[in-house]
C-alpha positions, 0 to 999 in steps of 0.5 A: 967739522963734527959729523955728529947726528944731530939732536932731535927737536921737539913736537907738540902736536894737538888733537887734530888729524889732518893731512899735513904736506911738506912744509906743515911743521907737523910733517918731519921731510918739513926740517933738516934735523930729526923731529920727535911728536908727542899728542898733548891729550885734552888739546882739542882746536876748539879749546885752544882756539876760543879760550883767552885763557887757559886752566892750570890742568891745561897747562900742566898736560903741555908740561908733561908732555914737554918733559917727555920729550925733553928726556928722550933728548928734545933740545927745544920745543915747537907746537901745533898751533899758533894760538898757543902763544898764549901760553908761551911765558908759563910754559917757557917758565917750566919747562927744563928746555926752551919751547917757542909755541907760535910763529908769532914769537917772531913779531918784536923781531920783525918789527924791529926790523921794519920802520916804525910805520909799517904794519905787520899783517897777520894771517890767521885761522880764526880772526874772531878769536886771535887778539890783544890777549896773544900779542900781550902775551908776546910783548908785542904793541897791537897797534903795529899790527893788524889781523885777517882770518880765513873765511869761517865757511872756507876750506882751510876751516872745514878741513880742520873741523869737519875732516874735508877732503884736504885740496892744496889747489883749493888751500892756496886759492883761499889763502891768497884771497885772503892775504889780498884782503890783508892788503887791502885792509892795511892799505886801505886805510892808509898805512904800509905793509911791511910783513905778514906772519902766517900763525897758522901751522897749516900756511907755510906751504903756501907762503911762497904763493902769499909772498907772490902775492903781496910783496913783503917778507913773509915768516911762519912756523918754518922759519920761526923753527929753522932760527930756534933751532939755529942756536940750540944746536951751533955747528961750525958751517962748512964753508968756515972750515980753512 
């Protein structure tokens, strides 16, 4: 068995500052192996969140920021933000080591775990603006999924654009409440839940409590990060060892 250190992974981290508690991707005590940040300047939430679209100058700041990080021995990439899946195949086209830029990468998967038809619901920031745009980018058939954002005068939304106190009472209430409306959504208009993804990097502390919740399989960055990192870096498990 190799007691090597294990290589870093690697972090691109948009212009938000937040308090970020363990299980925020964001948070290295998150990850059982070594985490390296890296602020992509120009990357502002209002930007990622409202374009459909992103310029090529956009772009090219995640790849040099993606370089960097691939040189100081990043063996794959994870971002700060779910909406970034947008631009997972022309990031993931040049950049030299592989990125997963969004918890929802995981929805072909999921899907294909469940019968053809359950629902996957999606817990979101900003439901106005996450659409057909980031599932198509992804692959991913829209009409398997639906989308419930959190309120627009919600704490969550305040903390990040008005730098609000951050309250993780207040943060898991909300988030609860929100996913029930999930729920109800998809029940209520006659099919079956069968997961949610939290796209928000912000969720996944919280994803017990949502699990709780709603009774499904609940995925986010967290594990989106634990399986990418599972095959970047193989490791003969100790229990194999004869």
């Amino acid at each position: 068995m190799t007691t090597a250190p294990l290589p870093p992974l690697g972090f691109l981290a948009v212009e938000v500052s937040i308090h970020r508690p363990p299980g925020d991707p964001f948070n290295p005590s998150t990850w059982p192996f070594p985490l390296i940040h890296t602020l992509v300047p120009g990357s502002s939430e209002a930007q990622i969140v409202t374009s459909t679209t992103y310029p090529p100058a956009f772009i090219e700041r995640f790849v040099s920021a993606g370089k960097e990080l691939a040189a100081k021995g990043c063996i794959g990439i994870i971002t700060s933000c779910g909406f970034l899946a947008l631009a997972q195949r022309e990031l993931a086209s040049k950049l030299p080591i592989p990125i997963a830029t969004s918890a929802l990468v995981q929805i072909p998967s999921i899907c294909a775990f469940l019968g053809s038809e359950a629902i996957v619901g999606v817990l979101t920031y900003d439901e106005e603006r996450l659409g057909v745009a980031h599932l198509e980018a992804l692959g991913v058939d829209a009409g398997r999924v639906r989308i419930k954002g959190m309120p627009k005068g919600g704490h969550l939304r305040r903390v990040i654009q008005e730098g609000e106190k951050y309250d993780e009472i207040r943060m898991e209430q909300e988030m609860i409440d929100a996913v029930g409306e999930l729920l109800e959504k998809v029940t209520g208009s006659g099919d079956k839940l069968g997961a949610i993804v939290l796209e928000c990097t912000q969720m996944p502390p919280y994803a017990g409590a949502i699990q709780r919740r709603v009774g499904v399989p609940v995925y986010d960055v967290y594990t989106m990060g634990m399986w990418f990192y599972s095959g970047l870096v193989r490791r003969k498990p100790v229990q194999w060892e004869i």
